[in-house]
N, C-alpha and C positions, 0 to 999 in steps of 0.2 A: 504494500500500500504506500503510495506515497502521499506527500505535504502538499498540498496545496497552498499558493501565497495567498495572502488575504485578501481579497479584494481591496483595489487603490479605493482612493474618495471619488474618483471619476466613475468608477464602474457603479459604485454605490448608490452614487447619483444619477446617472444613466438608467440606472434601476428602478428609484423613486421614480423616476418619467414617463419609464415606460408603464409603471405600475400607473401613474394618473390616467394612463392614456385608457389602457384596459377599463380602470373604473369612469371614466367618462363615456365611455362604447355604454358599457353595462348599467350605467344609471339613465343613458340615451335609450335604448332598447328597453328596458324596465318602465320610464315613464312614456314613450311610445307606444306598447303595450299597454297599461291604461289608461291611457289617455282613449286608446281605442274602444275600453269600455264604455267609458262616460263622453264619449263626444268632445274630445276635448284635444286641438293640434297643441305640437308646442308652444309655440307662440300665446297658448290661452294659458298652457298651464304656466308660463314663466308670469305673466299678468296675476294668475289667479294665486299665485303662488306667495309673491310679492303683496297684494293686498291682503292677504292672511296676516303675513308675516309685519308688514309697515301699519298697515291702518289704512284709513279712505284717501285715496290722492284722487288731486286732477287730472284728468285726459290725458293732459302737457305733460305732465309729470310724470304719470303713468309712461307714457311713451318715451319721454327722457332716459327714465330709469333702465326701461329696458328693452330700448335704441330699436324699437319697432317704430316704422312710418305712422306720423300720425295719421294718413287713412287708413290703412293697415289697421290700427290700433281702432278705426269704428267698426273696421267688419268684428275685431278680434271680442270687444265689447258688447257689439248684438248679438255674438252665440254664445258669450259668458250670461248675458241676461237672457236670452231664451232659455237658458238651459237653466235658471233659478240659480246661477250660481251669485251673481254680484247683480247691484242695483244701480244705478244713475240717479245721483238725489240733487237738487237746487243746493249749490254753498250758499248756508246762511250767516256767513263772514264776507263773503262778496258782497262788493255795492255795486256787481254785476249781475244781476236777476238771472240772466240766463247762465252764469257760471255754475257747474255742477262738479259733485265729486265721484267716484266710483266707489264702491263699497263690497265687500263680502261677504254674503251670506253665511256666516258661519253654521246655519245648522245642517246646510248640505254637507259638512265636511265629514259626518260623520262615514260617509258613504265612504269617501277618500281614504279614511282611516282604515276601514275594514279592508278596504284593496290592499293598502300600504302594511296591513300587521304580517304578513311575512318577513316581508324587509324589515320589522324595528323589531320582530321579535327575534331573527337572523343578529340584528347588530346589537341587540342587550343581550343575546348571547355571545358573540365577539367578543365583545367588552369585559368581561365578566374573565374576561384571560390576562387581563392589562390592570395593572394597580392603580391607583387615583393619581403616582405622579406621572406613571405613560399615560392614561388618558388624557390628563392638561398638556404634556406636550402634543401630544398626536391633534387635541384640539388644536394646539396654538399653530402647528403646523400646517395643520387643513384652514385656519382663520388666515395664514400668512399666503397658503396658496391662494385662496380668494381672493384680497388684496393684488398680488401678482399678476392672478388674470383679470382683475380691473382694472389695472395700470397700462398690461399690453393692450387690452382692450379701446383703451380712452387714445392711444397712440397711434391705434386704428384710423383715429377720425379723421 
């Protein structure tokens, strides 16, 4: 049997990459897959996604955030609201009458939840392998690679 060297930090990290790349296919394929359930392209779940997670934005906002066309973002709005997912309410902090926010139904979400409990019950077991200080790193790390792909993302423009 022989030694193998250790892996350099290049190959390390050539690894971490290619490992994002894998989990971005399989998170892509996973919410493609239900999204096909619930009627829902990506482009809605990134929206519907986002107003769960933020709170009620504008239109603009909404679209800003997540650099869909703002027409883009009226079709992507009238099958989030056909579908009871989000609401279009009047902002009553505009002294623009017609300004309105988007909003999230959250009690549809429960439907979401139940498609999604293989995935969280798959990754609270994962977890359950890593002690409370890998977890905060593994967090900070996935919070750092976020940031990263907003940065290249914004660089895009």
């Amino acid at each position: 049997m022989t030694d193998r060297p250790a892996p350099t930090h290049r190959q390390l990290t050539n690894a971490v990459k290619e490992a994002l790349r894998d989990l971005n296919i399989q998170l892509a394929l996973l919410n493609r897959r239900l999204g096909g359930k619930v009627e829902l392209k990506d482009a809605d779940w990134t929206c519907l996604d986002l107003l769960n997670r933020q709170g009620p934005l504008s239109p603009k906002e909404l679209a800003r955030r997540t650099d869909v066309h703002p027409a883009t973002l009226t079709g992507v709005l009238d099958r989030l609201e056909r579908g009871g997912w989000v609401v279009r309410e009047r902002d009553p902090n505009s002294p623009d009458r017609r300004a309105v926010t988007v909003r999230a139904l959250r009690e549809r979400n429960q439907e979401l939840f139940r498609m999604f409990s293989g995935m969280n019950n798959r990754m609270d077991t994962l977890c359950r392998d890593y002690s409370a200080t890998e977890l905060e790193l593994i967090a900070d790390f996935l919070r750092r690679t976020a940031t990263a792909g907003h940065d290249s993302t914004e660089e895009l423009l």
